[in-house]
N, C-alpha and C positions, 0 to 999 in steps of 0.2 A: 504494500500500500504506500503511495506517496503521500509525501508529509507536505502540507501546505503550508508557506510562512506566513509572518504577519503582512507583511504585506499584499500579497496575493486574497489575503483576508480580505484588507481592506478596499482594494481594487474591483474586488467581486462585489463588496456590498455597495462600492458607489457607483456600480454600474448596474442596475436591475436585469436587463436584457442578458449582459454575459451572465451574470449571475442563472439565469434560464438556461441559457447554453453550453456553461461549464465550461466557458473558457475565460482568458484570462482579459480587459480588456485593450483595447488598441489605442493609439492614438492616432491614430489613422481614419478615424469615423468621428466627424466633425459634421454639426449640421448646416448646409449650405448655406443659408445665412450669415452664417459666421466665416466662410470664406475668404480671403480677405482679395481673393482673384473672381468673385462670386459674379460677380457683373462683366466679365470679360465676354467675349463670344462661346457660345461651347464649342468643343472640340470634334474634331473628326469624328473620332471615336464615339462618343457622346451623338452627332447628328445622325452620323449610321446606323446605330443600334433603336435611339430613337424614333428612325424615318421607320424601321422593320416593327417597331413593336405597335408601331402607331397606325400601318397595315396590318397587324395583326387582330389590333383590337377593332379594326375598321374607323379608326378617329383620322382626324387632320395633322399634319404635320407641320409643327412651325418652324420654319428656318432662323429663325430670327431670336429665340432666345437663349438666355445668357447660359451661361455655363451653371449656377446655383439654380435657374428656370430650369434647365434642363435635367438636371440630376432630380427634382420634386418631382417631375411631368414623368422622368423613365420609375421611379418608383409605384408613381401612379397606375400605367401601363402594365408594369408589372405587376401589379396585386390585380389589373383588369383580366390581364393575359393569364395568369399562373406562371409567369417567367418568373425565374430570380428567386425562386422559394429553396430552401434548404431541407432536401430531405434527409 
């Protein structure tokens, strides 16, 4: 059995989500809001995946927003689609 330290304690409880998922958490999942690039254009990446999910859920594609619009809108998409779920 692995021993958890204090820290890992505290990191699990100030993060409710990993806390569910039993892992530790990231600082890597920032909420776009708080981006500090949030307003920039979104990215390739980002417009691709977007333009696909947005045919998939049969919605419109906006070319046009930001980079933090973007990551909300494919979240969105995602929970319309069933994309992005972790089984």
């Amino acid at each position: 059995m692995a021993t958890r330290t204090k820290v890992q304690d505290d990191q699990t409880e100030a993060n409710p989500k990993t806390a569910e998922q039993g892992e530790l958490p990231s600082n890597t999942v920032k909420d776009p809001a708080d981006w500090t690039t949030g307003g920039e254009s979104m990215t390739g990446a980002q417009a691709s995946y977007l333009k696909t999910l947005s045919e998939e859920a049969g919605e419109a594609f906006d070319a046009n927003l930001s980079k933090a619009d973007a990551s909300k809108r494919i979240d969105e998409l995602q929970s319309a689609t069933g994309r992005g779920r972790n089984h």
